[in-house]
C-alpha positions in Angstrom: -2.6 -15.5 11.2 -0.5 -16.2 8.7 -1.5 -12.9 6.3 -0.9 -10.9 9.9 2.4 -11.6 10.0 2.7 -11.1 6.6 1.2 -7.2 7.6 3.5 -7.2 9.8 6.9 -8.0 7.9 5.4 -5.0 5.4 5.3 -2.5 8.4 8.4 -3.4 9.6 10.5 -3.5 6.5 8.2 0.4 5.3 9.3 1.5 8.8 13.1 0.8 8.9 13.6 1.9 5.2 12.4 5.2 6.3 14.1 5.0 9.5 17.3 4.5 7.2 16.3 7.5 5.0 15.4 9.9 7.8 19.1 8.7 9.6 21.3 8.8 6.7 20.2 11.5 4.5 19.2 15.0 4.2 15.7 16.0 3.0 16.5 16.5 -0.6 19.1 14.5 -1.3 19.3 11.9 -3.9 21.7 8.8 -5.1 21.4 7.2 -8.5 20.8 3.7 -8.5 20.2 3.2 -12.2 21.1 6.5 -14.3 17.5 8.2 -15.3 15.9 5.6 -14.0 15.8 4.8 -10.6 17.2 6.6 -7.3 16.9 7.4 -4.1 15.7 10.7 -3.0 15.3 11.5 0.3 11.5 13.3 1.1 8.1 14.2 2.9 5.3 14.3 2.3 2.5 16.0 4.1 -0.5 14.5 1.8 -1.4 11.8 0.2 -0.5 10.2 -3.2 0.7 13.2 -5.0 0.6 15.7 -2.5 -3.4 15.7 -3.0 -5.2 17.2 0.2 -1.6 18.1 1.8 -1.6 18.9 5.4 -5.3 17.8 6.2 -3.7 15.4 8.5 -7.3 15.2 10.7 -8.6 13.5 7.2 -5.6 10.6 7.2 -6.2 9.5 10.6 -9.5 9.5 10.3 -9.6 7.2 7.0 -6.9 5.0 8.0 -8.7 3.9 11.3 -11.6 2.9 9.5 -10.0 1.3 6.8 -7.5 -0.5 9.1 -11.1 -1.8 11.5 -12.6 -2.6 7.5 -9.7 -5.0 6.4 -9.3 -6.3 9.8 -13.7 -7.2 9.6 -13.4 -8.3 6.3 -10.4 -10.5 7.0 -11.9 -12.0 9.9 -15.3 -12.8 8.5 -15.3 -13.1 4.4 -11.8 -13.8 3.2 -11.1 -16.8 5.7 -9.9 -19.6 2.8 -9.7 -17.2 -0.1 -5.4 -16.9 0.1 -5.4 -14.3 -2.9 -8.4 -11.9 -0.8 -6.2 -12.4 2.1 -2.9 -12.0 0.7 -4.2 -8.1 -1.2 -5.9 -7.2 2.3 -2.8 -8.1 3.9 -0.8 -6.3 1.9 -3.3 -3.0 2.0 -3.2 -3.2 5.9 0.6 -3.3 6.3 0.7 -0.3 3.6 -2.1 1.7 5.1 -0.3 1.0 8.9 2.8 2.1 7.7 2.1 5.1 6.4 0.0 6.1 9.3 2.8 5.3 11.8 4.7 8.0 10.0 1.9 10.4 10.1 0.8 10.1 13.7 5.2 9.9 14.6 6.2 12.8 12.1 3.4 14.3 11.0 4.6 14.0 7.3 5.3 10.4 5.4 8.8 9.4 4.4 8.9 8.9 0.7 12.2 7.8 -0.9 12.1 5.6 -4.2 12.1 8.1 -7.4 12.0 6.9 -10.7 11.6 7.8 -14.1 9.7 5.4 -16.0 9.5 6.2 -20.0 11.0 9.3 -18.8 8.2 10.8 -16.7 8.9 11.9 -13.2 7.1 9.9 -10.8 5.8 10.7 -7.3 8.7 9.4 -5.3 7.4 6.7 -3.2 8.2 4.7 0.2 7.4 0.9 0.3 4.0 1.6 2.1 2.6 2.7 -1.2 4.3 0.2 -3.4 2.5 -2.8 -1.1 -0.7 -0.4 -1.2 -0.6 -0.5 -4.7 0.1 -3.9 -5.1 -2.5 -5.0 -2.9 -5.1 -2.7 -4.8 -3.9 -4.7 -8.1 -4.4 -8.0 -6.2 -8.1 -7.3 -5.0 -9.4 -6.2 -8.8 -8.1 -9.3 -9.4 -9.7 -11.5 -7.3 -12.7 -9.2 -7.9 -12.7 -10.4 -11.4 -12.0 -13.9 -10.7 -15.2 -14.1 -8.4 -17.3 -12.3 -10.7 -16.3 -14.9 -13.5 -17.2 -17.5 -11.1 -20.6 -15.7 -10.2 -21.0 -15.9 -14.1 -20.0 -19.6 -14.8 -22.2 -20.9 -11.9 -25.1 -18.9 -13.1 -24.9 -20.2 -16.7 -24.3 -23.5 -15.5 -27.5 -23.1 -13.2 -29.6 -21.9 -16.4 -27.4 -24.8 -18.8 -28.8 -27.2 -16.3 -25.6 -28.8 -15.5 
């Protein structure tokens, strides 16, 4: 219940950042937060990451429903006492909710965080991705970590010990 809720605080907070965004600022607009760095730039999108397969909304709903009823499965009957597994499915299901709010609501996602790491203009962003991303980064890592386990107990099975 626990990694719900966490789900849930992600949609929220996605949702009212946007809701900010949308309320406050005209599509286009931008602040500086940190001069060539980081700002806030107020935009849509009508794809995915990096505009790739823009406007094929039909796709997005699609996807999202069966990877929302995946993590939901897979968090109900393999993650149950793995906290880093729950805590990256988590994370992925408040992301993936969050931007599919937006795209059933407004058929386009809010994006608003721009920045410009080393220079290079990034896809602006909303806080949906950034948990997405995180998330992704947390499940290779527990991928790893169980697949160094699989290896140890195996060469301790052939070790003998």
């Amino acid at each position: 219940m626990f990694f719900y809720i966490i789900a849930l605080l992600i949609i929220a907070f996605d949702q009212w950042t946007k809701w900010l965004i949308v309320k406050n600022f005209t599509l286009g607009e931008s602040i500086t937060v940190i001069e060539d760095f980081l700002y806030i730039t107020s935009h849509r999108n009508t794809g995915a990451a990096w505009g790739i397969l823009e406007g094929q909304m039909w796709f997005f709903y699609l996807i999202t429903v069966i990877v929302i009823i995946g993590i939901i499965y897979y968090m109900q009957t393999h993650a149950k006492g793995k906290w880093l597994l729950q805590l990256s499915l988590a994370l992925i299901l408040g992301g993936a909710i969050g931007n599919f709010i937006d795209r059933l609501w407004r058929k386009e996602v809010v994006d608003f965080i721009h920045t410009f790491p080393f220079g290079y203009n990034f896809p602006i962003f909303n806080v949906a991705d950034s948990s997405l991303c995180v998330g992704v980064v947390l499940l290779l890592i527990q991928m790893i970590r169980e697949e160094r386990e699989v290896k140890k107990e195996k060469a301790n099975e052939q070790s003998g010990t």
